[in-house]
N, C-alpha and C positions, 0 to 999 in steps of 0.2 A: 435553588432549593426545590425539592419535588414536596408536593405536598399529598399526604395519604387521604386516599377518598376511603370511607366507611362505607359499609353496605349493609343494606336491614334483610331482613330476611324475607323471601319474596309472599308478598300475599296469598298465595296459593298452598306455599309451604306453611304460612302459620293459621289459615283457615285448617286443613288438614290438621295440624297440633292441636289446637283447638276444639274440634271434633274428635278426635282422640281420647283427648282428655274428658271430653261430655260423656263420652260414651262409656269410659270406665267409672265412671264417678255415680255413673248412674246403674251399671250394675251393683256394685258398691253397694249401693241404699237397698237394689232389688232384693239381693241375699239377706242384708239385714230386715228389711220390713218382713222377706217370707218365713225368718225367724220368731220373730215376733207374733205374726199370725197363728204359726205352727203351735207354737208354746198356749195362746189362747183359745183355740180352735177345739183342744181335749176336753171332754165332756163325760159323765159318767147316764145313762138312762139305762136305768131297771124297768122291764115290763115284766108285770106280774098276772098271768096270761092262766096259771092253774091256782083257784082259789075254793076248795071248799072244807065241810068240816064232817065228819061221820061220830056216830057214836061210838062210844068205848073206845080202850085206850090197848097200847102192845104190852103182852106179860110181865115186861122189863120193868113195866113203869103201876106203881102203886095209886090206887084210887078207895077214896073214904067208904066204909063200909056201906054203907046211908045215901052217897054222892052221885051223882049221873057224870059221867066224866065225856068228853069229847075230844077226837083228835084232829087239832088245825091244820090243813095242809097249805100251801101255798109255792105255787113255781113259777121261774119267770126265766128271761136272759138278758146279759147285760148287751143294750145294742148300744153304748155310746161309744166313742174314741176312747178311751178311758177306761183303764179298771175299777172298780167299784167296791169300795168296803163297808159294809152294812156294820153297823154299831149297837143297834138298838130295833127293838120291837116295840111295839104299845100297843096294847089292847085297851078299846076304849081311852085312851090316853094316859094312861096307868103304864109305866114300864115293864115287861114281861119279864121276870126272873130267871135271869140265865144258869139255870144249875142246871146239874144234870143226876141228879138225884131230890127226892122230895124234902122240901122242904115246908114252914109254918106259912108258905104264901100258897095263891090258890092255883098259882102255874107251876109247871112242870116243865121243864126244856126239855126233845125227845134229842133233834140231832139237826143240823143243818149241815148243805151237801153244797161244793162248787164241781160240778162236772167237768172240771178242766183234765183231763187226765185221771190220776189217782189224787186230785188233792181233796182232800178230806180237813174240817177244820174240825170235826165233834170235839166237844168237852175246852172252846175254847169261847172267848166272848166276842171275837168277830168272824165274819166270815168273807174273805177276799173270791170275788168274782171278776174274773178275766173281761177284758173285751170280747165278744161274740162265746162265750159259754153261757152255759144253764147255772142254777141254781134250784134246789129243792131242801125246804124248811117245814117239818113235824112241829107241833106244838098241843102241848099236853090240857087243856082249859077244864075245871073241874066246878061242880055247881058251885060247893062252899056249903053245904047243908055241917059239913061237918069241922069244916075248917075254916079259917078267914078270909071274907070276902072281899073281893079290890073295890072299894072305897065305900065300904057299905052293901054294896049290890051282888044278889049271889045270878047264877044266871041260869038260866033256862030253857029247856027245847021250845023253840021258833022265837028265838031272839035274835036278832040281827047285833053281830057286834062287831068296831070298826077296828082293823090292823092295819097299823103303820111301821112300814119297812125305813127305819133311817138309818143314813151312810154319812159314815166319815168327813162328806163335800157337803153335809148341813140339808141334804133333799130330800123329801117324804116322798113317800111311796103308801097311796093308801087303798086299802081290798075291806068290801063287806062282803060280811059269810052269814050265813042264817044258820044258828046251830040246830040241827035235826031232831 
């Protein structure tokens, strides 16, 4: 009777499998965790780098007979990973009224600009700013001698008042402008 000898596989060959095997298993994870990072890593940062305010307002736009009116400017560029969607203004902590005609509030919306190309967002209530574009936002601010004041308070030249840029991602962005 012959008897069968078995044979294992030689250590060298399954040190090598072995290694093989670490070594895919480990890219494996590398591609997922760089996944992971990637998805994390997008960020939206507004810098608002042009901020001021001049008096009077463009023909377009109605001011109270009585009223000193001012026009807010403010410009910036989105430098984060991320595109950036601004939602909301606040002056003084008061919501800016996004209209684009006058209304019984003491703001006036002129027009906000994303310098990406042509895109243009006027007459809408956000405004989409790209990764590495500009952005430029008018805003209409009127004393209130003749119409309603934001929370009581009508305003006045050398008043210092605070504007807040919020986006879609829940982040303020805030600029004081001294009205003239």
């Amino acid at each position: 009777m012959t008897t069968r000898q078995r044979r294992a596989v030689s250590p060298v060959i399954a040190t090598v499998i072995l290694i093989a095997v670490a070594v895919a298993l480990g890219i494996a994870v590398a591609f997922w965790a760089s996944g992971l990072t990637s998805s994390f890593s997008k960020y939206e940062k507004l810098g608002v780098n042009t901020q001021y305010a001049v008096s009077g307002v463009p023909s377009t736009v109605s001011c109270g007979a009585n009223d000193v009116c001012w026009t807010v400017n403010l410009g910036g560029q989105n430098t984060g990973s991320s595109d950036a969607t601004i939602t909301q203004i606040q002056i003084n902590g008061v919501p800016y009224s996004l209209t684009n005609s006058t209304s019984p509030s003491t703001l006036t919306w002129i027009s906000w600009r994303s310098f990406s190309g042509s895109t243009t967002n006027e007459g809408t209530n956000t405004l989409s700013v790209p990764s590495g574009y500009s952005f430029s936002i008018a805003l209409v601010l009127d004393s209130g001698s003749s119409s309603p004041s934001i929370n009581g308070k009508n305003f006045a030249s050398g008043q210092t008042i605070q504007v807040t840029i919020i986006t879609a991602a829940g982040n303020n962005y805030p600029a004081s402008i001294v009205l003239p």
